[in-house]
N, C-alpha and C positions, 0 to 999 in steps of 0.2 A: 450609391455604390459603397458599401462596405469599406473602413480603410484598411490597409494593409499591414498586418499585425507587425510588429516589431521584436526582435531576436536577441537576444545576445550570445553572440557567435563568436567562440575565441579570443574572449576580452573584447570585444565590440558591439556596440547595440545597433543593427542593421535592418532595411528591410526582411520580410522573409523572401521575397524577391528574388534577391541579393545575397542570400543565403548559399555557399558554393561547398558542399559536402562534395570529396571526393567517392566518385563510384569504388573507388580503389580502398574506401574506408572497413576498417575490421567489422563495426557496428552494421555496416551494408550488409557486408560480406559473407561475414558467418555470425551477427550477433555478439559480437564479443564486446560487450559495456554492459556499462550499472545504470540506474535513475533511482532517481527519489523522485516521490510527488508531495507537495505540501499547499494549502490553502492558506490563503492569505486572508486575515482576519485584521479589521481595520487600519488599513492599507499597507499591512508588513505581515512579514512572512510568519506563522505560524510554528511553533516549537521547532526552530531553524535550528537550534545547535545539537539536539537529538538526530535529527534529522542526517546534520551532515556527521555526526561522529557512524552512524547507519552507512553513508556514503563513504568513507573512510574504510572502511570493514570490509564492504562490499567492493572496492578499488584495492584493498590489499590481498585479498583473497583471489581475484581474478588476476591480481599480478599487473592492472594501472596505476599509472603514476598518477597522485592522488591531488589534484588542484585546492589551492592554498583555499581555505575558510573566509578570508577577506573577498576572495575572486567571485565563489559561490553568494556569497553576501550581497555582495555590492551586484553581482548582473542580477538576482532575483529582485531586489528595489527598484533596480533602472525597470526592470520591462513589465513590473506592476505600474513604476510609476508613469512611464509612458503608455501605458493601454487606460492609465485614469483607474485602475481599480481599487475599490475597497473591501473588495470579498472577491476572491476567484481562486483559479488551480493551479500551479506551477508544478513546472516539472524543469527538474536537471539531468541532463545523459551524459554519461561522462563513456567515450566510447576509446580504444587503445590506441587509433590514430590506422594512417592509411598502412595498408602491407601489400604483402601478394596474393596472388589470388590463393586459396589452401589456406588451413589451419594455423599455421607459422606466422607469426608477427613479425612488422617491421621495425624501423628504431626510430620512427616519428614521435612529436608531440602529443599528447592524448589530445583529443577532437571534444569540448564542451559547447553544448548547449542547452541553453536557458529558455523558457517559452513562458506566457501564462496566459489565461483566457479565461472564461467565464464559468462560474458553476452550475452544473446541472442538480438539481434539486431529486432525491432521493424520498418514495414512500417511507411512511412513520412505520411501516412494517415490511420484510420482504421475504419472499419464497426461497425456498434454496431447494436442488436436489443435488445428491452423491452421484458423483462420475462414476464409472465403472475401471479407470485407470488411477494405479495410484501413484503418489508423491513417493519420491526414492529418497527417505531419512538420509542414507550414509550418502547419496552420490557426492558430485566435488562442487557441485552449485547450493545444496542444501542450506536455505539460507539467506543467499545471495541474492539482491534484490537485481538478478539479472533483465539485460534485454529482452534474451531470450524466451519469446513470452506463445512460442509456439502450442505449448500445452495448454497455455489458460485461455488462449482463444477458441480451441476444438472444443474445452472444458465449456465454456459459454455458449460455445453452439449448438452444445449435448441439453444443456438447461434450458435455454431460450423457447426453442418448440412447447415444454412440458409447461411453459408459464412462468417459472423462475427466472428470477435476477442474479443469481450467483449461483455459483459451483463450487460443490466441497469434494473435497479430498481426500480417503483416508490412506494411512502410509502401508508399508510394504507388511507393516505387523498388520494390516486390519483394523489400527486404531483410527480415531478422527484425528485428522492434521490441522486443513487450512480452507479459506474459499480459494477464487483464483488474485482476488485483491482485499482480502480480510481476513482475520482472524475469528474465531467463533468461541465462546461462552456458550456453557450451558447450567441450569439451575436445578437439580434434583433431591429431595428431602432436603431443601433449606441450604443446601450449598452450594456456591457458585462455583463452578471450575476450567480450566480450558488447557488445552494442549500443552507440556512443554518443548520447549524451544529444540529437546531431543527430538521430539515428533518429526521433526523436519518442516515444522512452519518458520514463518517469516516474523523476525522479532518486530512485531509492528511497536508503532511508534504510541500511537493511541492505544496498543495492548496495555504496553509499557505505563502511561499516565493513567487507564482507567486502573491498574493493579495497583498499581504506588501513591497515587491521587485521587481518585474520583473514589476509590472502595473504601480507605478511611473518610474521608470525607462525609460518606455516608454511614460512617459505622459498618463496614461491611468488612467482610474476608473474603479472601481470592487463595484459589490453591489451584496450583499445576496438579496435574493427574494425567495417567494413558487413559485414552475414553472409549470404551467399547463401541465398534463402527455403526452399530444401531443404537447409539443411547438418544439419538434426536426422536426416537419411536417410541421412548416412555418419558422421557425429563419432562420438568414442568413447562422450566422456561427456557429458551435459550435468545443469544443474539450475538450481531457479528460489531467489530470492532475496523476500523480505518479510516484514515485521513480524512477521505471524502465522506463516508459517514455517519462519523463520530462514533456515537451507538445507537445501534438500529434492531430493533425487536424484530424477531420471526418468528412469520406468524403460521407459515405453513412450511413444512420439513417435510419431502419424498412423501407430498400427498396429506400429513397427517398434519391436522391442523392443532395449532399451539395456542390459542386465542382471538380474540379479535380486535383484543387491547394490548398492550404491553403489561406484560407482569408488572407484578410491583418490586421485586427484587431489579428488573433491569430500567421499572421508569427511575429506581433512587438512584441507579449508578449513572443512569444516561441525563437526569437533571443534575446530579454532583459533577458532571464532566462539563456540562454546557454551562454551569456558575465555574468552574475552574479557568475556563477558556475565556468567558467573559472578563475578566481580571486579572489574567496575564498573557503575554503575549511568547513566553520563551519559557514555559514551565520544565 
């Protein structure tokens, strides 16, 4: 029998069991919280402080009271170190606390929890195709690494059939945005480029380190650009960017296939990001 993973539940490390979420919670109710997910990379949390200044942003913007940095620290430790892990997934959800039933908030404590478990491992290349609905740049979540994750689940179930592992997005202009949990590069005559943070993508964290780190690192440049909604149809290379899969080459885009290797522009960036990761722990 399997043991029973362990939580940390509102400043305490508990069964999940034991775990007593009000039905009456906002997060239930209508979705209203943020998460982060981060991997743990020899037995500690993986660019944690990036991560929670992301959490931070995402708690101000939604208008949650934003749980102290020590808190988030110390319960992602306790419940890697009680699961024994030295590589897996964490996730933190920081949700507004219980209300009433309707959109209106009550004046409870925000509701944290901490979780981690084990990683699923990710092909070295992966399919994407374009949803047919798009990302809303200006809406009031734009950004927000919300709960809220109604779209990007329809978004995967639109891909899944077609053979694709992820779903892209382009924004209300018609430009490329986002996947439903990554960020997307693309390589055309020699330059690397990807969405800006205007597009209405999600400032990933790993966007963030392959642009500022991994692309000198390699002697490379990274430039924001609006990406024409078909330019996966003619670029050379492209690939996607996140937590859980660092960089990952794609190999086929809406049918049209990209290689059957990783360029060479994304294996330098994706071997500069896996020597960066090897040698710090909090980049």
């Amino acid at each position: 029998m399997a043991p029973i993973p362990q939580i940390w539940f509102n400043g305490k490390l508990m069964p999940a069991t034991e775990v007593g979420i009000s039905p009456f919670d906002h997060g239930i109710l209508v979705g209203d919280g943020v998460f982060e997910t981060l991997i743990a990379r020899r037995g500690r949390p993986f660019a944690a402080h990036r991560h929670y200044l992301r959490l931070v942003k995402s708690c101000q913007t939604m208008g949650i009271q934003v749980p102290a940095e020590s808190e988030i620290s110390s319960g992602m430790q306790t419940v890697l170190d009680s699961a024994g892990l030295s590589s897996g997934r964490i996730r933190v959800t920081v949700t507004s606390g219980t209300g009433p039933i309707g959109s209106q908030r009550g004046k409870d404590l925000p509701t944290v929890v901490i979780l981690a478990t084990g990683l699923t491992s990710w092909p070295e290349m992966e399919s994407v195709v374009t949803v047919p609905w798009p990302r809303n740049e200006r809406g009031a979540l734009a950004g927000v690494k919300s709960t809220s994750y109604g779209e990007n689940v329809l978004a995967l179930a639109h891909a899944k059939p077609q053979g694709a592992g992820e779903a892209l997005f382009l924004n209300t202009q018609g430009h490329l945005c986002e996947g439903t949990g990554s960020n997307i590069f693309v390589i055309t005559k020699g330059e690397i480029l990807t969405p800006p943070l205007s597009s209405g993508c999600l400032a990933g964290v790993t966007r963030a380190l392959v642009m500022d780190r991994a692309a000198a690192a390699a002697g490379l440049t990274i430039r924001e650009a609006e990406l024409a909604g078909d330019i996966l149809q003619y670029c050379d290379e492209a690939f996607l960017t996140s937590t859980t899969r660092d960089v990952q080459a794609i190999g086929f885009a809406d049918g049209r296939s990209l290689g059957a290797l990783p360029g060479p522009l994304t294996t330098r960036l994706r071997d500069a990001f896996a020597q960066m990761a090897a040698n710090e722990i909090d980049p």
